[in-house]
N, C-alpha and C positions, 0 to 999 in steps of 0.2 A: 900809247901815244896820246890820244884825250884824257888821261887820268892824271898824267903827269903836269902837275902846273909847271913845272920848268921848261917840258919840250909845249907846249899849250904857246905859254908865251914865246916862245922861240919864233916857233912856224909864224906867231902872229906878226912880230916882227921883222921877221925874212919877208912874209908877203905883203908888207907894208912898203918895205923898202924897193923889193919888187915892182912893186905899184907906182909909187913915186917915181923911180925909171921910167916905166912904161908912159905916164900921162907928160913927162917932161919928155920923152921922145917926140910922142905924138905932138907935142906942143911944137916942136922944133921941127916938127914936119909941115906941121901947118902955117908956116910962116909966108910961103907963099899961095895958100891958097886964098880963096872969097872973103870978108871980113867976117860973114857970118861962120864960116869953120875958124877962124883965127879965132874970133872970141867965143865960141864954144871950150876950144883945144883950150885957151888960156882960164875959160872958169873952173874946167877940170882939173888944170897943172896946180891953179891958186889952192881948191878945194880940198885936194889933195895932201899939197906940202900943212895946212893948216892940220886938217884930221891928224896927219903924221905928229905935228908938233902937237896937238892934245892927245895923245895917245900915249907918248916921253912924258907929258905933265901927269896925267894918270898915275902912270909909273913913279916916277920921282915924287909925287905926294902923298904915295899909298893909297890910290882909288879915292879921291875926295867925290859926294854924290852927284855935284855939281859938274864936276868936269867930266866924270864918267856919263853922266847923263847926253852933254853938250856931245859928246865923243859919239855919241850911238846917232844922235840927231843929225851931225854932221856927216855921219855914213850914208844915210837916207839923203842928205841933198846931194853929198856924192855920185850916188846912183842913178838919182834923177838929171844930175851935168853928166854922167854917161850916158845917157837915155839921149839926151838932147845932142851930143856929138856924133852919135850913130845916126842917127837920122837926119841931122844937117851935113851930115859927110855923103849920105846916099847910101850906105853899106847896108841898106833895110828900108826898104821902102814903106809908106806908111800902109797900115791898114785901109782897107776903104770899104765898108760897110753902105751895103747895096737892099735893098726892101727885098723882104722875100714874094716872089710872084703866086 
């Protein structure tokens, strides 16, 4: 299954599409919550459909270095607008670092 670049890109595709469901749900859920879960949910759904659409340009140009680059970078700010909806949603409270006695 990871050897094959055909099922490689598959999976990566299905979980892309996968994903993009999931943060436009979430997004659609958060419609009525606090402004600050609204525009979390909504940098994620933005962040998201983008990464998707550089990752089709990828594809469709044969891996140019540039857009392959932007694609990895935009995954990393993805993660971090995931990072930020969990924690303004409450599903994870923050750390709180305490002195040791």
């Amino acid at each position: 299954l990871f050897s094959d670049p055909v099922a490689i890109h598959w999976v990566h595709r299905t979980l892309a599409w996968l994903v993009l469901g999931a943060f436009g749900w979430l997004w659609w859920r958060a419609r009525r919550e606090p402004p600050y879960i609204r525009k979390a949910a909504l940098a994620t759904a933005i962040t998201t459909s983008v990464q998707v659409g550089l990752g089709a340009l990828t594809v469709v140009y044969y891996v140019p270095i540039s857009v392959a680059v932007i694609h990895q970078q935009l995954a990393l700010v993805l993660l971090c607008a995931t990072f930020c909806l969990i924690f303004r949603a409450g599903a994870v409270a923050p750390l709180r670092l305490t002195a040791a006695a």
